[in-house]
C-alpha positions as a Python dict, from the first residue, in 0.01 Angstrom:
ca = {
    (1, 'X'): (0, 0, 0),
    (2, 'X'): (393, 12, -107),
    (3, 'X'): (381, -337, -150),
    (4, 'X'): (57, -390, -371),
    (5, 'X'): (51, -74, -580),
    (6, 'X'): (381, 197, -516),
    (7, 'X'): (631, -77, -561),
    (8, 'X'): (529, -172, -903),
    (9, 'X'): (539, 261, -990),
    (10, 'X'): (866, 273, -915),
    (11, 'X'): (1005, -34, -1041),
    (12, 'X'): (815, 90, -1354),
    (13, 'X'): (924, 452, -1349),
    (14, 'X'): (1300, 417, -1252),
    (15, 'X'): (1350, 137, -1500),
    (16, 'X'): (1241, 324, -1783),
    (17, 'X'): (1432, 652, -1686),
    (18, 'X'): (1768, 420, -1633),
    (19, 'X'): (1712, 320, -2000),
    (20, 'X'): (1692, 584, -2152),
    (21, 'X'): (2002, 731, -1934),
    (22, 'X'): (2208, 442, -1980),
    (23, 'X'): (2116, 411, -2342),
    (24, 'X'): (2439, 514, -2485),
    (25, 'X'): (2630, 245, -2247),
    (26, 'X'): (2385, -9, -2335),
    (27, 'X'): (2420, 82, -2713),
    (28, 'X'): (2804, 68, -2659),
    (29, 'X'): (2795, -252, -2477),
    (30, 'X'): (2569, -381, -2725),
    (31, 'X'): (2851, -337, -2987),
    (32, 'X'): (3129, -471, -2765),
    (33, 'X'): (3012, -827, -2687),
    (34, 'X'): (2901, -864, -3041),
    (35, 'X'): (3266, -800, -3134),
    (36, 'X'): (3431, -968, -2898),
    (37, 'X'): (3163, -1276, -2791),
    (38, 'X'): (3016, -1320, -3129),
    (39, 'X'): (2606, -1326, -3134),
    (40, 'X'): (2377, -1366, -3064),
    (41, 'X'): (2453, -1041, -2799),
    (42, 'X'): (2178, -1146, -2537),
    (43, 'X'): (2208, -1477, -2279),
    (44, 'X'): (1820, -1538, -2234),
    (45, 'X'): (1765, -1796, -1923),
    (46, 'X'): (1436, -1939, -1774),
    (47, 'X'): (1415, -1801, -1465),
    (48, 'X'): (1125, -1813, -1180),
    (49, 'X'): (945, -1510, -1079),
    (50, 'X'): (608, -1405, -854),
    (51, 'X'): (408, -1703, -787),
    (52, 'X'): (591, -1966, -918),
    (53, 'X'): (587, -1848, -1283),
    (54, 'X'): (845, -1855, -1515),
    (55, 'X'): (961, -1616, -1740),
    (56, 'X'): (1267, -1539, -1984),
    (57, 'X'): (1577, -1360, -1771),
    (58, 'X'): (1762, -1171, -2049),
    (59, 'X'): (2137, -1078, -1983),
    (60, 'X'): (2458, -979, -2205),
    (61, 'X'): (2640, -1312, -2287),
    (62, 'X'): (2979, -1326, -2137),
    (63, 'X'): (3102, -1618, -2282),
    (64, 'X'): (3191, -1714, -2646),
    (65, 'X'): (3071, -2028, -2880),
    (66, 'X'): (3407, -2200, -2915),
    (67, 'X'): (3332, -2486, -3011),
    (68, 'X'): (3547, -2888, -3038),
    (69, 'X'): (3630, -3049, -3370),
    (70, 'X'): (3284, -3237, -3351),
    (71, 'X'): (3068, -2929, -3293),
    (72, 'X'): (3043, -2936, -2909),
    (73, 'X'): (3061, -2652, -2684),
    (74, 'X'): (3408, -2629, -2487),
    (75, 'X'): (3377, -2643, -2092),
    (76, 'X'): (3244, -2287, -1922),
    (77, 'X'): (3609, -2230, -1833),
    (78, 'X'): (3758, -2226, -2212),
    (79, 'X'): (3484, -1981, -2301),
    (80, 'X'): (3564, -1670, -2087),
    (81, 'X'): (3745, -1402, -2161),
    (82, 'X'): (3856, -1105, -1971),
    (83, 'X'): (3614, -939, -2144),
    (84, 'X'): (3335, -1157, -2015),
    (85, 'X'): (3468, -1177, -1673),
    (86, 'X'): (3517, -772, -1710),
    (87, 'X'): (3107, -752, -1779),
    (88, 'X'): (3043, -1013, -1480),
    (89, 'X'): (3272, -863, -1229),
    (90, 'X'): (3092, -532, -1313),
    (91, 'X'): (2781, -648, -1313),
    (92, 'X'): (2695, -483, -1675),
    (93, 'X'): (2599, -794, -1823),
    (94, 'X'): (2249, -752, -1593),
    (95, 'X'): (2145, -431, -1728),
    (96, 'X'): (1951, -556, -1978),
    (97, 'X'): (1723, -682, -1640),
    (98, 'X'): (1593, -354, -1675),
    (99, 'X'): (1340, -457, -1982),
    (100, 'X'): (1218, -739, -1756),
    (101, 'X'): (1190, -504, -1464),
    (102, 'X'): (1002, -253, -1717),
    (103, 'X'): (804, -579, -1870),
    (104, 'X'): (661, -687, -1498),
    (105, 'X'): (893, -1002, -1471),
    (106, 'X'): (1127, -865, -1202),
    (107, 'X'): (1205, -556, -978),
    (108, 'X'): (1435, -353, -893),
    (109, 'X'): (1476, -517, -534),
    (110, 'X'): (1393, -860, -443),
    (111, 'X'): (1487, -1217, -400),
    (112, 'X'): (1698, -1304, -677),
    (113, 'X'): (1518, -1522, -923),
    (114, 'X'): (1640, -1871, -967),
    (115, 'X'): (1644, -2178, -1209),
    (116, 'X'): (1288, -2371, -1254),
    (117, 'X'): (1482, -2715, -1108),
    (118, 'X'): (1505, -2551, -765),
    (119, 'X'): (1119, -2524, -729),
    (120, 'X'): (1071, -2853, -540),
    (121, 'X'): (1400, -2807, -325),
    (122, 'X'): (1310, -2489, -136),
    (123, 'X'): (1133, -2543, 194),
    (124, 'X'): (794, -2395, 278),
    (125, 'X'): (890, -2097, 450),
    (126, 'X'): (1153, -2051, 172),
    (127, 'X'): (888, -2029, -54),
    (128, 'X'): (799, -1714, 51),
    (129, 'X'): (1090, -1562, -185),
    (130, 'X'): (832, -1635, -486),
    (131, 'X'): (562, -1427, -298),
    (132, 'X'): (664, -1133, -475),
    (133, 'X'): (869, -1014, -771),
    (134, 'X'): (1231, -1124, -802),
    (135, 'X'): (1479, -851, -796),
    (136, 'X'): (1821, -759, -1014),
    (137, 'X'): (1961, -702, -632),
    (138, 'X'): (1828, -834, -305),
    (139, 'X'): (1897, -817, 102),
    (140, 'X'): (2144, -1099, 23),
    (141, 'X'): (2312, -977, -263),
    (142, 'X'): (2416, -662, -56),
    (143, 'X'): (2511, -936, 290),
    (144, 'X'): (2720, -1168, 119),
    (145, 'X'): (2659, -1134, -320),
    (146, 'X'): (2816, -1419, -477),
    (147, 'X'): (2962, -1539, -126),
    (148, 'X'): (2640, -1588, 9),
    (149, 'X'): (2578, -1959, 65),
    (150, 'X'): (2220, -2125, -40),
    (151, 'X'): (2088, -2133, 345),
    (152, 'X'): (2182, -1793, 447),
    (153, 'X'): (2087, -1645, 64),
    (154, 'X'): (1768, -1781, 140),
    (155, 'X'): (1735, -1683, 525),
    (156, 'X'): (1755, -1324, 362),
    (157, 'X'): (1476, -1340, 83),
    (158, 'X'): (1242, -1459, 358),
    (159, 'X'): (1366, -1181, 574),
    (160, 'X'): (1325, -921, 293),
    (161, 'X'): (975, -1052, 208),
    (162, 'X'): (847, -1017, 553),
    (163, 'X'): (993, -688, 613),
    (164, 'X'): (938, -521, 277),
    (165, 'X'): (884, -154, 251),
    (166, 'X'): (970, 155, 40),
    (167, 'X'): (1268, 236, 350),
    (168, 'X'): (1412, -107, 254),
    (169, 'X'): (1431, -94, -66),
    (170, 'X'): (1592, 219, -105),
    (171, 'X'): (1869, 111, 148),
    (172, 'X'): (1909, -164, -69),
    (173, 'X'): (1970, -6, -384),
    (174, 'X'): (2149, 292, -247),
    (175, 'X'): (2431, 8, -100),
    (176, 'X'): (2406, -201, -394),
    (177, 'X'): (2554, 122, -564),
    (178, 'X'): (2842, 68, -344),
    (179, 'X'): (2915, -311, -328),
    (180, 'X'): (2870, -318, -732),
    (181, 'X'): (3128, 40, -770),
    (182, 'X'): (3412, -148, -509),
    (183, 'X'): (3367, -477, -658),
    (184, 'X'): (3299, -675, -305),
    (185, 'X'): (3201, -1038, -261),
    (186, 'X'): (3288, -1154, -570),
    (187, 'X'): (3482, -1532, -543),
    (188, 'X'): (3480, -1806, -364),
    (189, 'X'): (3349, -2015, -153),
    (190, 'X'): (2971, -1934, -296),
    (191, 'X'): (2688, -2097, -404),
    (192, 'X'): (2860, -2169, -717),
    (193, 'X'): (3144, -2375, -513),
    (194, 'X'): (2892, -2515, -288),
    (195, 'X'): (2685, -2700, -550),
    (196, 'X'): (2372, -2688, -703),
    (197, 'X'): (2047, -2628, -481),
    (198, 'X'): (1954, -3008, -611),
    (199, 'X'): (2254, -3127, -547),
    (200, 'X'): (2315, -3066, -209),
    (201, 'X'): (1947, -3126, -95),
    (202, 'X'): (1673, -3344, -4),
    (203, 'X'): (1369, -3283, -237),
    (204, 'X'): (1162, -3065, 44),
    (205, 'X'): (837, -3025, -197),
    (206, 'X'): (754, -3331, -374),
    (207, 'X'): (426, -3213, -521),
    (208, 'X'): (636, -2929, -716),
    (209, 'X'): (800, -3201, -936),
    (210, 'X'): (536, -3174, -1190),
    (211, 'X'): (523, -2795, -1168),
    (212, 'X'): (912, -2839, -1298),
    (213, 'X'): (816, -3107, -1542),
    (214, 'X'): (572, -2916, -1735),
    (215, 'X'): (768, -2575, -1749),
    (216, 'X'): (1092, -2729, -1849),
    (217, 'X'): (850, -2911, -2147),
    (218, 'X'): (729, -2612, -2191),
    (219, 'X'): (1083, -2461, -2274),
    (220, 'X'): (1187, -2723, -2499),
    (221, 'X'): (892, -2615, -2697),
    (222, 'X'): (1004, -2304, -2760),
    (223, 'X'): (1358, -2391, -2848),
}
């Protein structure tokens, strides 16, 4: 019952009462990256949600668009500033998450969606993590965050899938709360310093290459 019809409620509910409560930060942050980072204010990302579809992940940018002498963007690492890495550390940039949790894209709690080139590289039982709704925060994002290395993150997902309930979730959230407020796990080694899910695996799903081809056209198309 939680999982087919109360989940959904909530996500809907609590999303659009954190809003409207954090509509004054979101107003203020709104201001702030425009300043600082330039527009446009929003980083919007194709992202894979509940049964394989994707959807667009929208986030506060937290990098700028400096730019070389022949137009190019500089590296990732020339583009932060402490104010970006003040928004990521905090994990403010991701409360704009909360329109795709109120759209139906995402929930509150759940495997953390993931980039549309992983889809063939996940193993059946992994697979499971696209059973249901991706989440802003997760059973591995409270066990490890941004530490969390691509086996283990995905060890938990199926774990959370299988075991999902109302109890779980709250636990989840209410020591997310904590993890996010003390700043934990953030640094390396993480999936970030481990390498990309394609780059440091066998394609497990080969049938899932054309699932990838025609989404990624699919974005081009709407660039």
């Amino acid at each position: 019952m939680y999982r087919l019809f109360f989940k959904r409620f909530l996500d809907f509910t609590l999303s659009l009462i954190g809003l409207i409560l954090l509509s004054p930060v979101l107003l203020a942050l709104y201001i702030l990256v425009r300043v600082k980072l330039g527009s446009p204010v929003f980083f919007r990302q194709m992202r894979i949600g509940k049964d394989d579809k994707p959807f667009m992940m929208i986030k506060f940018r937290t990098m700028t668009d400096a730019r070389d002498r022949d137009g190019n963007l500089l590296p990732d690492t020339e583009r932060f500033t402490k104010f970006g890495d003040f928004l990521r550390n905090s994990s403010l940039d991701e409360l704009p998450e909360l329109f795709n949790v109120l759209k139906g894209d995402m929930s509150l709690v759940g495997p953390r969606p993931l980039y549309p080139i992983y889809l063939p590289y996940y193993t059946p039982e992994e697979e499971l993590r696209h059973s249901v709704r991706g989440g802003i925060t997760g059973l591995a994002q409270i066990n490890g965050r941004a530490l969390c290395r691509w086996k283990d993150r995905f060890a938990y997902d199926v774990i959370y899938v299988r075991e999902l309930s109302f109890a779980n979730d709250i636990r989840i959230l209410w020591r997310t709360f904590f993890k996010v407020a003390a700043k934990d796990d953030i640094g390396t080694p993480s999936v970030t310093d481990e390498g990309g899910l394609h780059i440091i695996r066998e394609i497990q799903q080969p049938d899932k290459l054309e699932v990838v081809n025609r989404i990624l056209a699919k974005d081009k198309a709407l660039v």
